[in-house]
C-alpha positions in Angstrom: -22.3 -6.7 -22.4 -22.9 -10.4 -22.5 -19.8 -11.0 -20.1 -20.8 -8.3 -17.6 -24.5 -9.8 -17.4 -22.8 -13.1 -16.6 -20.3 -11.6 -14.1 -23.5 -10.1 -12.2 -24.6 -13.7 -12.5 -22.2 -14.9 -10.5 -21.6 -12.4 -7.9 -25.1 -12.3 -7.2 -25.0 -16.2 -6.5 -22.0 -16.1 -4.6 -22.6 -13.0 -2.2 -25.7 -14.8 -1.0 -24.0 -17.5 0.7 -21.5 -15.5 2.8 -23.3 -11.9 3.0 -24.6 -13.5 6.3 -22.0 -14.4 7.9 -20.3 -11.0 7.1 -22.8 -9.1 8.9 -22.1 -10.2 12.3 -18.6 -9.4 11.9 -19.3 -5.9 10.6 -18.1 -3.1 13.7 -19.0 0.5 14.0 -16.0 2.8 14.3 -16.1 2.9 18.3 -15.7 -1.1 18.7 -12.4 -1.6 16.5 -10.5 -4.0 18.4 -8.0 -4.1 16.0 -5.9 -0.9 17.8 -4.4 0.2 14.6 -7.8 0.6 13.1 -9.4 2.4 15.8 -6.4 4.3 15.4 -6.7 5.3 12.1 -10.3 5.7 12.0 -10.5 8.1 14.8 -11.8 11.4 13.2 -10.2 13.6 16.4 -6.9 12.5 15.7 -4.4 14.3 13.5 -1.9 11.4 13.6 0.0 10.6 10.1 0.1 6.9 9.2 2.6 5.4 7.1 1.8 2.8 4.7 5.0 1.1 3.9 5.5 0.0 0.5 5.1 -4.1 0.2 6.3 -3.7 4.1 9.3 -1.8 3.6 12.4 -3.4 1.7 14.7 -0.4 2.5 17.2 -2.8 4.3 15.9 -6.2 3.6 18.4 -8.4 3.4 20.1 -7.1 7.1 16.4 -7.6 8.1 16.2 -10.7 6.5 12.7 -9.6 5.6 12.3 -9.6 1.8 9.5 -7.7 0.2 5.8 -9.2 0.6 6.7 -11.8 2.8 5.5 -13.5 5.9 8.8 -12.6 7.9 8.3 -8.7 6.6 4.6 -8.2 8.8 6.6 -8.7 12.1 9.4 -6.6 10.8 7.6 -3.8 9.6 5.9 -3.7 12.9 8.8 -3.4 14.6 9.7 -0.7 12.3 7.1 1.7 13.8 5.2 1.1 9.9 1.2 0.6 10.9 -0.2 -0.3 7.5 1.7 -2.9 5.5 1.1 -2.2 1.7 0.7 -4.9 -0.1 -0.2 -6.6 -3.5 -3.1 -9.4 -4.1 -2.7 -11.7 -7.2 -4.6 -14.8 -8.2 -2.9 -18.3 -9.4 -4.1 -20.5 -12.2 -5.2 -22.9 -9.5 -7.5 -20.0 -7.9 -5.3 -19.3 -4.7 -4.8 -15.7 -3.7 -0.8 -14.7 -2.8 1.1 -11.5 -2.1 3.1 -10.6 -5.3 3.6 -7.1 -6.7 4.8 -7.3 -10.5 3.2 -8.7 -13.5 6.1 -11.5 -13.2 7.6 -13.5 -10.4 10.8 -12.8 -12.3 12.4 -10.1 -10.0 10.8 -10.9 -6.6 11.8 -14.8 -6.8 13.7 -17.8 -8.1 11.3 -18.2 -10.6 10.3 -17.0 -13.8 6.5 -16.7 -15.2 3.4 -15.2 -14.5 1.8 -15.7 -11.5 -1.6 -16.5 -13.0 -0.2 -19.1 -15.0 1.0 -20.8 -12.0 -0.4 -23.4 -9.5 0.6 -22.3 -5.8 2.7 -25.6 -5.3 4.6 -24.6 -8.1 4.9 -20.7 -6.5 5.8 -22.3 -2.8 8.7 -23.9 -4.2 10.3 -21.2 -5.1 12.5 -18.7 -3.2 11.6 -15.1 -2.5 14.7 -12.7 -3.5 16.7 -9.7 -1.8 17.0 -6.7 -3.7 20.2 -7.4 -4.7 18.8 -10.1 -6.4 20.5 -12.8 -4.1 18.2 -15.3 -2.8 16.4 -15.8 0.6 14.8 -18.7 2.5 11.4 -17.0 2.5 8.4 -17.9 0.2 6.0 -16.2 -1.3 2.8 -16.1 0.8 -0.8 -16.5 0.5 -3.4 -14.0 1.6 -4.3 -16.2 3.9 -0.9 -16.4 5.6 -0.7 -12.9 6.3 -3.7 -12.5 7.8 -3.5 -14.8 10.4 0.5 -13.5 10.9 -1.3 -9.6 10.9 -4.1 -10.3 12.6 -4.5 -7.5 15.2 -1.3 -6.4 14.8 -1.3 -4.2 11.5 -3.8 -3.6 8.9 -3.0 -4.2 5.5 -3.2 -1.9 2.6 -3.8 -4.3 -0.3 -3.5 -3.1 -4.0 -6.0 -5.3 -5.9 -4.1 -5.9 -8.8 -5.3 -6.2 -12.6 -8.3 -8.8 -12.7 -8.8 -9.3 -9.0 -11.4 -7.5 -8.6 -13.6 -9.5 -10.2 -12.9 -12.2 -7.7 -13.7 -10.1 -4.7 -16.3 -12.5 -3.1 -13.8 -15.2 -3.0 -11.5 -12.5 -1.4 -14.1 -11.4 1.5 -14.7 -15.1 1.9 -11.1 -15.6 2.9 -11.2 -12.9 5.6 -14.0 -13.5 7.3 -13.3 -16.8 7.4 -10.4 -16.0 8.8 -12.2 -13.0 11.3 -9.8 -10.5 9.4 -12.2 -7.7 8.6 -10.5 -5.3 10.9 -7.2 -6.0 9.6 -7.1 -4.9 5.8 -8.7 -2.3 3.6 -8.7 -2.8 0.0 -7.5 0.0 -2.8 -9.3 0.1 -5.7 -9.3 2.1 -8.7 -11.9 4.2 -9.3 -12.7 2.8 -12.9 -14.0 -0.9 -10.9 -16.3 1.3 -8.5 -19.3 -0.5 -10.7 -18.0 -4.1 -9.4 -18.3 -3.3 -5.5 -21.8 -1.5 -6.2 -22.7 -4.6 -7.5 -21.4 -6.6 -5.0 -22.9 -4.3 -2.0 -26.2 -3.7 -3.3 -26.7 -7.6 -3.9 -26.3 -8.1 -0.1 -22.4 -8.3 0.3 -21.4 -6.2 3.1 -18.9 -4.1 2.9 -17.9 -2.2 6.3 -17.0 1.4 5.9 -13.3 0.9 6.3 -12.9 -1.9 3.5 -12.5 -0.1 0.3 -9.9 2.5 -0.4 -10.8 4.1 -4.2 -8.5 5.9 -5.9 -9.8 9.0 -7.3 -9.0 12.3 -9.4 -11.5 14.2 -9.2 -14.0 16.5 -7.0 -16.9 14.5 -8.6 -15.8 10.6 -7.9 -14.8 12.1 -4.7 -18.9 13.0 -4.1 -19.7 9.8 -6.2 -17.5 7.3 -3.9 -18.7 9.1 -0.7 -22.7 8.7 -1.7 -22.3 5.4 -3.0 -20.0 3.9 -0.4 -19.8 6.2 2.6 -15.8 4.7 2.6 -13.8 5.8 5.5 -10.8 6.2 3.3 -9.8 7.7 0.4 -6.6 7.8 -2.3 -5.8 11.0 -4.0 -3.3 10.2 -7.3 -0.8 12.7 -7.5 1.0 14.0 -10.4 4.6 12.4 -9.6 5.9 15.4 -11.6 4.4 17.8 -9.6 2.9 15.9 -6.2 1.9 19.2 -4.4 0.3 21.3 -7.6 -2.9 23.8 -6.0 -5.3 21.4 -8.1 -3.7 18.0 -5.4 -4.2 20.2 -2.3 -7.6 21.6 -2.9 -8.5 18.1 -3.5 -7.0 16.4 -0.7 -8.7 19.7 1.4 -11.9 18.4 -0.4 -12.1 14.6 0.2 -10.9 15.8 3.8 -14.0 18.0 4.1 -16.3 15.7 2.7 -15.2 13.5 5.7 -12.4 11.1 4.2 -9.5 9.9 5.6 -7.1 10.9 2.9 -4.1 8.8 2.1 -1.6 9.7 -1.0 1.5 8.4 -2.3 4.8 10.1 -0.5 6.1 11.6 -3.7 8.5 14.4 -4.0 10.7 15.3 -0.7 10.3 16.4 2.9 8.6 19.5 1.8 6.2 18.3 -0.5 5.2 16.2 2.7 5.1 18.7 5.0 2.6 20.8 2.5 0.6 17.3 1.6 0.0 17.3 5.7 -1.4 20.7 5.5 -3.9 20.0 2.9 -5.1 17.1 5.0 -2.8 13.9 3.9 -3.3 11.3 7.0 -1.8 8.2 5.6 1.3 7.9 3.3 1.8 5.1 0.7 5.8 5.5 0.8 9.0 3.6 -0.4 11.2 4.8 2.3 9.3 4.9 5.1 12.2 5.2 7.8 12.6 8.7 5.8 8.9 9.5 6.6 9.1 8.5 10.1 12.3 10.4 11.1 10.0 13.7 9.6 7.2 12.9 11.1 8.7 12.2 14.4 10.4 15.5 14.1 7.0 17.0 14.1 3.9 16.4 16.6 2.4 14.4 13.6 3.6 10.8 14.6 
């Protein structure tokens, strides 16, 4: 109890200073410049969006684009991919940079933990391939990518375990950075508390910002009277990604007035049915798969 009063503490001292600035960069729906956004956010368009996962990796070494890197954003572009999923972790020295896995281990030359590690100590190393073999990338900061994204793409960033927390230093970053339009934040449902905080303490938080991900009819009502997001995940039973309890929740959040996005689990026909129910965005590890189905259809 003690160490949530604090963390109110601090959030309350922090959003003060920059909930100003943030509300001049705040845009209705209609003004987007970010074209991707408008895109997405357009509520008479039945276009399917692909969020590819940590930019797409499928060929990554012929791309020379490894996972989560700089070099990836224009690549995945290029790809036809118009949300670039990605994954925000903090170092020890309080820098935010674009890692996916507890470790460093796999992704680069490096072993460790990213927040045990300063970000001179993370630049130095060398992002990896797939096949493990090394590449001449890095591993980026937050603020890297969204000046290389910046009204080009719109980033999908997983907040991962103990970011949240650290969410004012986060919005700081992108306004500073006049960002807003390019990135929208998922969220588990479980930290909803952090962002109330944060909102009803003056932070501003545009309708597009925060993704939750939800399970239920009732976060589904709670997210949309609390927050009034634009967007919203469904978790899917991996097992069984298109079970009658998924679709009549997807065909809820879409009637409550969500933009629903869900992971691309199962095949082409589990798709097909998820687009049905309402699925407009798909978190996906093969996203050249997706494409080639949804260009087959009058979805892309």
């Amino acid at each position: 109890m003690r160490k949530h009063i604090k963390l109110c503490l601090v959030w309350w001292c922090c959003i003060t200073v920059i909930a100003i600035g943030q509300m001049d960069r705040v845009t209705s729906s209609s003004e987007h410049a970010n074209p991707v956004l408008k895109d997405l956010l357009d509520p008479s368009s039945s276009i399917v969006f692909i969020a590819a996962h940590r930019g797409g990796y499928e060929n990554d070494k012929t791309d020379k684009a490894p996972e989560n890197s700089v070099v990836n954003i224009t690549n995945s572009q290029r790809k036809g991919y118009e949300l670039f999923e990605t994954d925000i972790q903090r170092t020890k020295d309080g820098h935010f940079v674009m890692a996916h896995d507890p470790t460093i281990n796999r992704e680069t030359s490096g072993v460790g933990k990213v927040s045990d590690m300063t970000l001179i100590e993370l630049k130095a190393l060398h992002k990896r391939y797939r096949d493990r073999s090394l590449s001449p990338e890095r591993i980026a900061t937050l603020e890297e990518f969204l000046e290389q994204g910046k009204g080009r793409t719109v980033f999908k960033a997983d907040m991962k375990p103990g970011v949240s927390k650290h969410f004012v230093d986060i919005m700081k970053l992108v306004t500073d950075h006049n960002a807003l339009e390019g990135i929208i934040f998922r969220v588990p449902y479980r930290d909803a508390e952090f962002y109330d905080i944060y909102r009803k303490q003056g932070g501003v938080i545009a309708k597009h910002t925060l993704m939750f991900q939800v399970t239920s009819k009732k976060q589904v009502d709670d997210i949309k009277t609390r927050f009034d997001s634009s967007t919203i995940e469904i978790k899917l039973n991996k097992a069984v990604p298109t079970n009658e309890q998924s679709l009549d929740l997807i065909r809820y959040a879409t009637d409550t007035g969500f933009i629903v996005e869900t992971h691309a689990e199962g095949g082409e026909e589990d798709w097909i049915k998820l687009i049905d129910a309402g699925v407009r965005i798909f978190h996906t590890k093969t996203p050249s798969k997706l494409k080639a189905l949804l260009q087959a259809s009058t979805n892309h």
